[in-house]
C-alpha positions as CSV (number, residue, x, y, z in Angstrom):
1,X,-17.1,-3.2,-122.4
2,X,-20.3,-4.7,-123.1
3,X,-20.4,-4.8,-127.3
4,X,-17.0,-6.6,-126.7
5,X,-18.9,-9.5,-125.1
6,X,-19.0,-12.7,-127.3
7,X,-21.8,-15.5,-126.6
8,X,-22.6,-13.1,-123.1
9,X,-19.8,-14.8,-121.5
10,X,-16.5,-14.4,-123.3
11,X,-14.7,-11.0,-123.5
12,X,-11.6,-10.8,-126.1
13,X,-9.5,-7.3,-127.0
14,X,-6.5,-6.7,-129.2
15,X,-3.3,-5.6,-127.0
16,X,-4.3,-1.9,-128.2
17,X,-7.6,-1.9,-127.7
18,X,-6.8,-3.1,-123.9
19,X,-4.2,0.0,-124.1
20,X,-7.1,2.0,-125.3
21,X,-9.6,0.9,-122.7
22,X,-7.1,1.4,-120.1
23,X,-5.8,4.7,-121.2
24,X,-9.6,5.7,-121.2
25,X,-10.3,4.5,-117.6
26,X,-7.5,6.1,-116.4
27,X,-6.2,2.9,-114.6
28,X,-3.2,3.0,-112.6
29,X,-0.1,0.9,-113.7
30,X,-0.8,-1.4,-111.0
31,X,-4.2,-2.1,-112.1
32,X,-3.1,-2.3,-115.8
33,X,-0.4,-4.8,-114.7
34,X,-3.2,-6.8,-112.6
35,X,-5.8,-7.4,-115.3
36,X,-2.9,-9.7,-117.3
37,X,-2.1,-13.1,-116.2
38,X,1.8,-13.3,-116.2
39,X,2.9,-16.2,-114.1
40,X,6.3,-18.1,-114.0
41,X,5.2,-21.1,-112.9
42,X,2.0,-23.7,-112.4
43,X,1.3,-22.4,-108.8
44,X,1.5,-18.4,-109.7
45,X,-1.0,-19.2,-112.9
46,X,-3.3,-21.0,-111.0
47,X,-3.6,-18.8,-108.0
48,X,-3.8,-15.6,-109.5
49,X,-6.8,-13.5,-109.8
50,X,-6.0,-11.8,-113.2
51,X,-8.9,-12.1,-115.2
52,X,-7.0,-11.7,-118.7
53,X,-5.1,-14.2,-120.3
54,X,-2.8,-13.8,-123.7
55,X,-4.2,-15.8,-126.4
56,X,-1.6,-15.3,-129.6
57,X,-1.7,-11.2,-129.9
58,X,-4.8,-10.7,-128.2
59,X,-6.0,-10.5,-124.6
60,X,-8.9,-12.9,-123.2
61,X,-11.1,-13.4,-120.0
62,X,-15.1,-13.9,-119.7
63,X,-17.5,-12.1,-117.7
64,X,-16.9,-14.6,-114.6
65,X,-13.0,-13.6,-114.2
66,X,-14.2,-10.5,-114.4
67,X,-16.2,-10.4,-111.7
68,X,-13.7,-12.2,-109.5
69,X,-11.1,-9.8,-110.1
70,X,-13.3,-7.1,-109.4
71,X,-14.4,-8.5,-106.0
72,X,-11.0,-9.7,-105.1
73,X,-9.2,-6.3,-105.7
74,X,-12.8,-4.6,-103.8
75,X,-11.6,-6.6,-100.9
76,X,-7.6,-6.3,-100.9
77,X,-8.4,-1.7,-100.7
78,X,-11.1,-2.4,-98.4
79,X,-9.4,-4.7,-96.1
80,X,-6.5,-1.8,-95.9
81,X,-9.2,0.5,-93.9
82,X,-9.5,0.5,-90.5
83,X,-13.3,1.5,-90.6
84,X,-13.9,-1.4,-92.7
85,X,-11.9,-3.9,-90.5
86,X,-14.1,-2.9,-87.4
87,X,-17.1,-2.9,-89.6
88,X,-16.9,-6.4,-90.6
89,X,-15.8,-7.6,-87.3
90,X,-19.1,-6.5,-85.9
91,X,-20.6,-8.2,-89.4
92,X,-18.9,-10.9,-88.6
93,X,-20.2,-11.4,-84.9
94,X,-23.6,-10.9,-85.9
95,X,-23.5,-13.9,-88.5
96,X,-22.5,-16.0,-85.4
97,X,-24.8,-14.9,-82.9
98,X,-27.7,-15.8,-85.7
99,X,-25.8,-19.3,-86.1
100,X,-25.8,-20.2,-82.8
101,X,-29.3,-19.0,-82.5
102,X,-30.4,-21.3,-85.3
103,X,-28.7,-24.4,-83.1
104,X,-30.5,-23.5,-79.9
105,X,-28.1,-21.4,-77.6
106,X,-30.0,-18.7,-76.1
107,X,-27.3,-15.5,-76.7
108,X,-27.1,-12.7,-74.2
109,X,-27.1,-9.3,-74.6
110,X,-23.7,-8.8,-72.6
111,X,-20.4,-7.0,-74.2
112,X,-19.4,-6.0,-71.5
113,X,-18.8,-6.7,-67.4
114,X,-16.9,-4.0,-65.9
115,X,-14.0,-3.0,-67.8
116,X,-13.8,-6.7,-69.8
117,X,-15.4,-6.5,-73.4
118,X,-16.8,-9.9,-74.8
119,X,-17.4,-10.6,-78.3
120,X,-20.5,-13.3,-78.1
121,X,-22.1,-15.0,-74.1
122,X,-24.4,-17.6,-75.5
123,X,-25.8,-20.3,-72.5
124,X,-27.1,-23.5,-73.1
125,X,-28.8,-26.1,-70.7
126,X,-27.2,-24.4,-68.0
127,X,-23.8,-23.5,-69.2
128,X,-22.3,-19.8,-70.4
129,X,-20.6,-20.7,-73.7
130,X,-17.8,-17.7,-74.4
131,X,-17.0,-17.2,-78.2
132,X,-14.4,-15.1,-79.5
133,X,-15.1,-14.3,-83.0
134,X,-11.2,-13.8,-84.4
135,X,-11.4,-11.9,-88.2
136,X,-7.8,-12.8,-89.0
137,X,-7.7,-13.0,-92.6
138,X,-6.1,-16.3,-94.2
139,X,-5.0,-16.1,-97.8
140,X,-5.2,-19.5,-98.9
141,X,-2.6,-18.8,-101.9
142,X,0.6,-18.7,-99.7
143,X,-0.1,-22.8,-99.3
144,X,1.2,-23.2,-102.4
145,X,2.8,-19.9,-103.4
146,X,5.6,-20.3,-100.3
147,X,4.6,-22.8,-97.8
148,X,6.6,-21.9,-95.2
149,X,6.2,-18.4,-95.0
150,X,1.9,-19.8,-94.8
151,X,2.9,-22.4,-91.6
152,X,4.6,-19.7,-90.0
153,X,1.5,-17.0,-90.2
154,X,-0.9,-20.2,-89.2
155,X,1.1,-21.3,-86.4
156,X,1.4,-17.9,-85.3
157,X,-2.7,-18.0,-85.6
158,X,-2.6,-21.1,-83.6
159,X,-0.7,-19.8,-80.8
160,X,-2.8,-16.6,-80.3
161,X,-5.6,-18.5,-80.2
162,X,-4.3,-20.6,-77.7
163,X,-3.9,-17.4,-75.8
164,X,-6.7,-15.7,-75.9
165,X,-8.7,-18.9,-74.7
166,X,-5.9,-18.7,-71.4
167,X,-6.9,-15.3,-71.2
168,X,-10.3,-15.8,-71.3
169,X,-10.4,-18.2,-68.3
170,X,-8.6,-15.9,-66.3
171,X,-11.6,-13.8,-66.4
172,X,-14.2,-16.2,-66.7
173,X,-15.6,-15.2,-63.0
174,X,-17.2,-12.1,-64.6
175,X,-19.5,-14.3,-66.6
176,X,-20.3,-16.7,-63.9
177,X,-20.9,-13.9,-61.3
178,X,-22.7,-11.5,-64.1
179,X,-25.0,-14.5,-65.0
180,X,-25.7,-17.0,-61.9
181,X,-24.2,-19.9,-63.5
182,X,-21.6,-22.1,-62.2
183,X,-20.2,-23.4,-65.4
184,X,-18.3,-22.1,-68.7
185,X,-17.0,-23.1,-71.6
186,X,-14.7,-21.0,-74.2
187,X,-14.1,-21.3,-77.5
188,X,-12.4,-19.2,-81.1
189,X,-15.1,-19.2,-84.4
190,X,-12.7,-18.0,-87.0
191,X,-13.9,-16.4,-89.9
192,X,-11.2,-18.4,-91.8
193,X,-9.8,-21.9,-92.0
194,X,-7.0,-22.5,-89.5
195,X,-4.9,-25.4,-89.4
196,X,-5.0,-26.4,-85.8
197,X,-5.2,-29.1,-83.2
198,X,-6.9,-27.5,-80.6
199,X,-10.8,-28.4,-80.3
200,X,-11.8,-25.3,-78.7
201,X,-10.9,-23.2,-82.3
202,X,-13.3,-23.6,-85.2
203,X,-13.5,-22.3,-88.1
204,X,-16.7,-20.1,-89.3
205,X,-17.5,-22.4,-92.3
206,X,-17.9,-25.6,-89.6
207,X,-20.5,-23.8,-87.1
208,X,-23.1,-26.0,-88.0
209,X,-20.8,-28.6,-85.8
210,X,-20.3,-26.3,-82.9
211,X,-23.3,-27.2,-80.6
212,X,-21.8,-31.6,-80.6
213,X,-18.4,-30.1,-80.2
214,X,-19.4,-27.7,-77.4
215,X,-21.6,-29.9,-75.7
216,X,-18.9,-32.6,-75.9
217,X,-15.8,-31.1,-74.9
């Protein structure tokens, strides 16, 4: 691939060379058919990932599209394993316990009281604060691809939020009598943007707001 690089950025192949390249990889079809940018409409050409674009008989992309197909299709085999879904979960915990860390909150050590897991028991000036760390992945295409189908999978996001707080203050003696405190507080970090009303779910790329809306609410 590399002597096919013009300027160290742009990348252009005949339609038989890309064949040839192809052919020599050994790509499946479905990779073959992902590399090419074959939309319908504006919303299917500006949301895909396909890195190559036809340009009279020849295919182009550059160095960057390449790199973001490559990443995206890492992620979409990857996020189909189980191992790796638990595995950045944990990840994913980790980057908030730092977070909160950085702002402050001393975090415990606890995951467990009896036979009730927790996911992060941070306290601060007195009070246990009880964050669920929810991985729920959020493909920001569907707003435009089919925005219905999108409001139905967030409001579906919404709701289970909303019930895994309730749940979570149904057992929120454990942390009270496992700690000595006498007041909680529980709240959702999502790793993705959810559209919601509820202040007690925020979404990973806002944490640096998390201690005001904490302490406030």
């Amino acid at each position: 691939m590399i002597p096919l690089v013009v300027d160290e950025y742009f990348v252009r192949l005949t339609a038989r060379g890309f064949d040839e390249l192809c052919s020599d990889q050994e790509l499946p079809d479905a990779i073959k058919k992902a590399l090419i940018v074959d939309g319908a409409d504006y919303v299917e050409n500006t949301s895909t990932y396909a890195p190559f674009t036809r340009v009279g008989g020849d295919l182009v992309t550059s160095i960057t599209l390449l790199s973001r197909f490559a990443n995206h299709w890492k992620n979409v085999c990857l996020n189909r394993v189980r191992r790796y879904q638990i595995r950045s979960g944990f990840i994913f915990e980790n980057s908030v316990k730092a977070a909160l860390r950085a702002h402050g909150f001393h975090v415990t050590e606890i995951k467990r009281v009896g036979r009730a897991e927790f996911d992060v028991v941070a306290t601060l000036d007195g009070v246990i604060y009880n964050v669920q760390c929810k991985n729920n992945l959020v493909d920001l295409n569907r707003i435009e691809a089919d925005v219905r189908r999108f409001f139905r999978y967030n409001r579906s996001l919404d709701e289970a939020y909303r019930k895994a707080l309730e749940k979570e203050r149904g057992r929120e003696h454990l942390l009270l009598a496992e700690l000595g405190l006498t007041a909680i507080k529980h709240f959702v970090v999502s790793r993705f943007p959810v559209a919601t009303k509820n202040p007690r779910v925020l979404a990973y790329g806002e944490i640096s707001r998390f201690r005001a809306v904490a302490v406030s609410a």
